[in-house]
C-alpha positions as CSV (number, residue, x, y, z in Angstrom):
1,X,-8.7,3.0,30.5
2,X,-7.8,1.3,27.5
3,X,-5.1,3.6,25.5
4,X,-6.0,4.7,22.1
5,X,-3.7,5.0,18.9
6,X,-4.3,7.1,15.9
7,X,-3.8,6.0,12.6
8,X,-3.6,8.0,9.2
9,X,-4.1,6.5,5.5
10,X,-2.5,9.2,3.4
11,X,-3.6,7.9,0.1
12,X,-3.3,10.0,-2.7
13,X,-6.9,10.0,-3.8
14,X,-8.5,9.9,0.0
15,X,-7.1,10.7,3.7
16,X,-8.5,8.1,6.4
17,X,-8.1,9.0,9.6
18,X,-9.5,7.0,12.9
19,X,-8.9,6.2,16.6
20,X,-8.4,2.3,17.4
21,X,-6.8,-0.2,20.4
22,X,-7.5,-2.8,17.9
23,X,-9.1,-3.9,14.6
24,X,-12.4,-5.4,16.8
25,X,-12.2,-2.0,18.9
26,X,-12.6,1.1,16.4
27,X,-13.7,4.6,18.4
28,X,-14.1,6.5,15.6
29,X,-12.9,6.7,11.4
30,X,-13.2,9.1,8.8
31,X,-12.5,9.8,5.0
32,X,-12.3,13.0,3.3
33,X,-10.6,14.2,0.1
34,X,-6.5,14.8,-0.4
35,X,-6.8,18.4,-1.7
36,X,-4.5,20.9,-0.9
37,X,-1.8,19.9,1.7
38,X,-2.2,22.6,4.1
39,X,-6.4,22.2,4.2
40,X,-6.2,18.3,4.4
41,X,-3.3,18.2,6.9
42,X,-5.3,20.4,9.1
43,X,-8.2,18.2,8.7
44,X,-6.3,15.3,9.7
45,X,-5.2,17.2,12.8
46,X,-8.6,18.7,14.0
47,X,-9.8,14.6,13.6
48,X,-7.4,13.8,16.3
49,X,-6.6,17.5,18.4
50,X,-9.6,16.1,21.1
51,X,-8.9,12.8,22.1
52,X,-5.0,14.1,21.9
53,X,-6.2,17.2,24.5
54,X,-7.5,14.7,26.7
55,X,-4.5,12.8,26.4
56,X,-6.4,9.7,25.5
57,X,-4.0,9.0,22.3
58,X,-0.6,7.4,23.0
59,X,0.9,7.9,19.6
60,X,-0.2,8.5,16.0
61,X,0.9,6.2,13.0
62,X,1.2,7.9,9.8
63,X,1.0,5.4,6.3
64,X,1.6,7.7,3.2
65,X,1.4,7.7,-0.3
66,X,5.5,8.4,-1.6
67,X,8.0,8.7,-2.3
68,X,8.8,9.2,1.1
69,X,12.3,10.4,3.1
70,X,12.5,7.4,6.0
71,X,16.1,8.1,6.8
72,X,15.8,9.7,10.3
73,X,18.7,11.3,10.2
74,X,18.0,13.4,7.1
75,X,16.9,17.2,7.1
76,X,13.5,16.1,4.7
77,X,13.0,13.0,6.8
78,X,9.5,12.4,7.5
79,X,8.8,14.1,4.3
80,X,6.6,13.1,0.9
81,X,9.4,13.8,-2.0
82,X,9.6,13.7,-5.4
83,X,5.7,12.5,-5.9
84,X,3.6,13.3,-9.2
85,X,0.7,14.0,-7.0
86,X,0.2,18.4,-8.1
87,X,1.1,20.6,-4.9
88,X,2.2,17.3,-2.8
89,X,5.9,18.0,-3.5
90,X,8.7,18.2,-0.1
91,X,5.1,18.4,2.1
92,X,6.4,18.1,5.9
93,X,3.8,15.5,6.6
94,X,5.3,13.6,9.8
95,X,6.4,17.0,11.2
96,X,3.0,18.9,10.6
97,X,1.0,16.1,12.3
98,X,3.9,15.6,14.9
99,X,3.9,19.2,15.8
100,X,0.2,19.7,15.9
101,X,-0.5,16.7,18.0
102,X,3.0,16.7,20.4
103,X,2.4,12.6,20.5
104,X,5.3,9.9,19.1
105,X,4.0,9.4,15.5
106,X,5.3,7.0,13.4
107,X,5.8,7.2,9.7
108,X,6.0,4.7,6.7
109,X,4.6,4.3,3.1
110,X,1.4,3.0,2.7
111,X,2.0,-0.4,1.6
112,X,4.7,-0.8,4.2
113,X,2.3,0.1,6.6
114,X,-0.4,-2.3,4.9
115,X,2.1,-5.3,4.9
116,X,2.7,-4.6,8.8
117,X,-0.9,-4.3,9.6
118,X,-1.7,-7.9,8.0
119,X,1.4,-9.6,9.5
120,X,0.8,-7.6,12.9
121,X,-3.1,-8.2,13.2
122,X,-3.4,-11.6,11.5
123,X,0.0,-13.6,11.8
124,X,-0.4,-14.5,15.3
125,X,1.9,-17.3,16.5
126,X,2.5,-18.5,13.0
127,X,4.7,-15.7,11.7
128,X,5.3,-15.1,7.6
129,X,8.6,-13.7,6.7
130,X,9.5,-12.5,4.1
131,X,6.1,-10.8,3.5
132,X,5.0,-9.3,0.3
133,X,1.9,-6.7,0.1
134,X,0.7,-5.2,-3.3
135,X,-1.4,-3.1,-3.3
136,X,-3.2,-1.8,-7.4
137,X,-5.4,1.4,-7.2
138,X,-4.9,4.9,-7.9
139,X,-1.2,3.8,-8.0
140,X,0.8,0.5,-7.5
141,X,3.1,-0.2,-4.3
142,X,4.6,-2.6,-2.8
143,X,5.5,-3.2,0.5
144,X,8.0,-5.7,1.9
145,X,8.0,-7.3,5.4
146,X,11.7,-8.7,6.3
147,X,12.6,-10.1,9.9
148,X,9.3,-8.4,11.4
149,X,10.4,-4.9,9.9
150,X,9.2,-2.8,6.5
151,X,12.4,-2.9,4.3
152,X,14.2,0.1,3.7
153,X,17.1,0.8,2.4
154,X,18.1,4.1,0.1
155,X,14.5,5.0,0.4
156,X,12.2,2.6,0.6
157,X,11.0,-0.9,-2.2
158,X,9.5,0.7,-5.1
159,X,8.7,-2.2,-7.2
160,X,5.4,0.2,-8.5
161,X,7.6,1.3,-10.8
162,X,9.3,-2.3,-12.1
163,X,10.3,-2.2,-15.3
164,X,8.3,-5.1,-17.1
165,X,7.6,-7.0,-21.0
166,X,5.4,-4.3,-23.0
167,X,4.2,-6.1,-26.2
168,X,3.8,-3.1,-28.3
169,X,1.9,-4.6,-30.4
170,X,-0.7,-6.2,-27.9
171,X,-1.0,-3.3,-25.9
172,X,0.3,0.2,-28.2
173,X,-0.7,2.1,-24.8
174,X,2.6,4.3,-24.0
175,X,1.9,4.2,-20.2
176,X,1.4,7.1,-18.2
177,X,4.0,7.3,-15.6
178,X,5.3,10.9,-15.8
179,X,9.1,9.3,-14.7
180,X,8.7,6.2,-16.7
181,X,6.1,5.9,-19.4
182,X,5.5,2.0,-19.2
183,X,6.6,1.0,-16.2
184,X,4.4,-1.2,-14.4
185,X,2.1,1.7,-12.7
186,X,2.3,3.4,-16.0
187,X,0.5,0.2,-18.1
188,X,-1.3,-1.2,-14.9
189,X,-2.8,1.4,-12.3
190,X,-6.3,2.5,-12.2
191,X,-5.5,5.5,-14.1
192,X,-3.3,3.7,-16.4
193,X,-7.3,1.3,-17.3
194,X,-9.4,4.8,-17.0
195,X,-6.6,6.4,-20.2
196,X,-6.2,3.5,-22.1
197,X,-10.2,2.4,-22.4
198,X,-11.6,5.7,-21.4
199,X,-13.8,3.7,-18.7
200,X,-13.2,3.5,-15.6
201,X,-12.3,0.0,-14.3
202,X,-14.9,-1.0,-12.2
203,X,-17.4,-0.2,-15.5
204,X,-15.7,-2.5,-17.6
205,X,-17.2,-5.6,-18.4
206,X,-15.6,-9.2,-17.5
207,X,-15.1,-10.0,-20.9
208,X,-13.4,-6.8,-21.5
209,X,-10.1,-7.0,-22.6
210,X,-8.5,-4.9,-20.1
211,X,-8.8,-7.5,-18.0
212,X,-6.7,-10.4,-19.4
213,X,-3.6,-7.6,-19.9
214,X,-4.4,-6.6,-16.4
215,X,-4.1,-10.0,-15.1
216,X,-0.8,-10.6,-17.0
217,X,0.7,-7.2,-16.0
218,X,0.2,-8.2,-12.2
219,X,1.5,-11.6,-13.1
220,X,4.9,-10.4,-14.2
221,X,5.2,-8.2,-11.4
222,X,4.6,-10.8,-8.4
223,X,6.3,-13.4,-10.4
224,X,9.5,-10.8,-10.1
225,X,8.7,-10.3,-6.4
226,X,9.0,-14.0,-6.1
227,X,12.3,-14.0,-7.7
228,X,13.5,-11.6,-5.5
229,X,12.3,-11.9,-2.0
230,X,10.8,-15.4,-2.0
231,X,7.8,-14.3,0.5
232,X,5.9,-16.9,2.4
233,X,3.0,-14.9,1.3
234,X,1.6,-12.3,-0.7
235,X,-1.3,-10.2,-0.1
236,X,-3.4,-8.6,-3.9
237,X,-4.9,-6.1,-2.5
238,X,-6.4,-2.3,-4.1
239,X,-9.4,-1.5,-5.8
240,X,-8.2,-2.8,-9.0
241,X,-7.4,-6.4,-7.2
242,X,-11.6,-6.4,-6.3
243,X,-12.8,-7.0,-9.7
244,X,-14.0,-10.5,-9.7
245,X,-12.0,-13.0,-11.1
246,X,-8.7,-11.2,-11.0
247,X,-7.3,-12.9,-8.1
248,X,-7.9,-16.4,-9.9
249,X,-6.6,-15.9,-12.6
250,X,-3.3,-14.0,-11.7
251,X,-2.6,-17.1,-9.9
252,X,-3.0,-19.3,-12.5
253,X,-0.7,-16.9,-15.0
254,X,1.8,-17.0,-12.2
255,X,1.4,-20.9,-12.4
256,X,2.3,-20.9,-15.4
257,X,5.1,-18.1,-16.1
258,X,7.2,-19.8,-13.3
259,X,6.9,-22.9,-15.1
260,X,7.6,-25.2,-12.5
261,X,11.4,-23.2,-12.1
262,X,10.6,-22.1,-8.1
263,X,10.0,-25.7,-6.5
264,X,7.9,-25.0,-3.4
265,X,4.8,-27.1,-2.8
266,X,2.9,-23.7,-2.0
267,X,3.8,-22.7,-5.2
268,X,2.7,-25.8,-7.2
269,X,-0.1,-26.9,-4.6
270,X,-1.5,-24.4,-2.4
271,X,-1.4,-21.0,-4.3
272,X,-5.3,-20.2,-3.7
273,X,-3.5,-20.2,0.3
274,X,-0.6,-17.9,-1.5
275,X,-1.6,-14.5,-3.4
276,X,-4.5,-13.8,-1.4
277,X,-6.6,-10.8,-0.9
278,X,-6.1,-8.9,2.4
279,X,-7.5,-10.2,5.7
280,X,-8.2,-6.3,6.9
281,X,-10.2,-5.6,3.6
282,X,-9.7,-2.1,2.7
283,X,-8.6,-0.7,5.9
284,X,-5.3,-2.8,5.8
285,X,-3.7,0.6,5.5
286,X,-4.7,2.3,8.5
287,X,-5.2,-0.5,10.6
288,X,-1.3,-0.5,9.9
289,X,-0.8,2.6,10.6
290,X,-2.6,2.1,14.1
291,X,0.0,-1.1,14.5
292,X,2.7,0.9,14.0
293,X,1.9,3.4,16.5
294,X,1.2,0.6,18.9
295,X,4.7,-0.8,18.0
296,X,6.6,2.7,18.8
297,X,5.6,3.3,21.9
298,X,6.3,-0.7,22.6
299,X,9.5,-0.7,21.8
């Protein structure tokens, strides 16, 4: 018999839980609301208690929304921290879902774990390191891939929260980051769109002009994750990133704010092949979550 993995999306919006060997071999997924810690934990753990009393699951990979604790040798590690999320606060998750389940569980942000996923599932024998995911939804991450591994570090990459150019005058919107007011997932998230235009962004018209300060916002941000980690690639990926177009024409503002300065021919020749939506679709998440609990018990 084939052995099964778990994997958990702990997004701050939804939970997704489901039982995979692979992303061609899915047993069973499911979605529910993140309410209340205690109810949607213990939702997460009834999903999984049968195929884990039959001892059909090896190990459970967990891929949460932060900021998380991922220094194992901390008292809080495994633990969501300091996160604007209401109730969500110091929340135990790796240990509730460890304890419940008694399997090896691994535990990472959600864009790490998205970033993994895409380089685990898709690389193949042509890996891409560095590796860059973004992901633009309910919040903005970013996840970093470096020698095969998620970066971490004092906590973990939290370039979400980048500090970037806010034209006042363009865009008078004061952001909505309760830590930071106009930092990039303050001007740019999903929630960010819904205050500014009091729409949400997937009723807003392509002509809108939400969309061109959108496009320039995710700009900036990959053209400072260029600067920083020069990634072989970088996957766009969110429900923001769907809207038609987008992905076009952040390249082409990338284009053009590098100027010419980073002198790669992927850069200047292929960057349809660069910043590219992800391969997994919208289960990059926990199909990374399921890789890394294939990868624990591997190692």
């Amino acid at each position: 018999m084939k052995r099964l993995y778990g994997g958990i999306e702990a997004g701050g919006t939804k939970f997704v839980c489901m039982v995979a060997t692979d992303p061609a071999h899915i047993v069973e997924e499911k979605r529910f609301p993140t309410t209340r810690p205690d109810e949607t934990i213990r939702q997460a753990n009834l999903f999984f208690s049968p195929y884990a009393g039959r001892g059909e699951l090896a190990a459970v990979g967990i891929a949460s929304f932060g900021p998380l604790d991922l220094n194992p040798a901390s008292l809080k590690y495994g633990y969501i921290t300091s996160t604007p999320k209401p109730d969500w606060n110091y929340v135990d998750l790796h240990g509730q879902v460890a304890r419940a389940l008694d399997l090896p569980t691994a535990f990472d942000t959600d864009v790490n774990a998205a970033a993994f996923g895409e380089h685990y599932w898709t690389a193949g024998n042509n890996p891409l390191d560095p590796f860059v995911y973004m992901t633009v939804g309910t919040g903005i991450g970013v996840g970093v891939l470096a020698n095969g591994r998620p970066m971490h570090g004092l906590v973990h990459t939290e370039a979400g929260h980048f500090s970037i150019p806010h034209d006042w005058q363009k865009d008078p919107f004061p952001g909505i980051c309760p830590y930071h007011g106009d930092c990039l997932e303050g001007l740019a998230s999903g929630p960010a769109i819904n205050r500014r235009w009091r729409q949400n962004a997937e009723l807003l018209p392509d002509a809108h002009p939400a969309w061109d300060l959108e496009e320039e916002y995710i700009a900036l941000a990959l053209m400072n994750l260029i600067y920083a980690y020069s990634p072989q690639k970088i996957v766009l990926g969110g429900g923001v990133s769907q809207h038609v177009g987008l992905h076009e024409a952040v390249r082409r503002k990338v284009q053009q704010g590098l100027n010419g300065y980073i002198q790669s021919p992927v850069l200047l020749n292929a960057i349809d092949e660069y910043i590219v939506p992800p391969s997994l679709g919208n289960r990059s998440g926990v199909l990374g979550a399921i890789a890394m609990a294939i990868d624990l018990v591997k190692k």
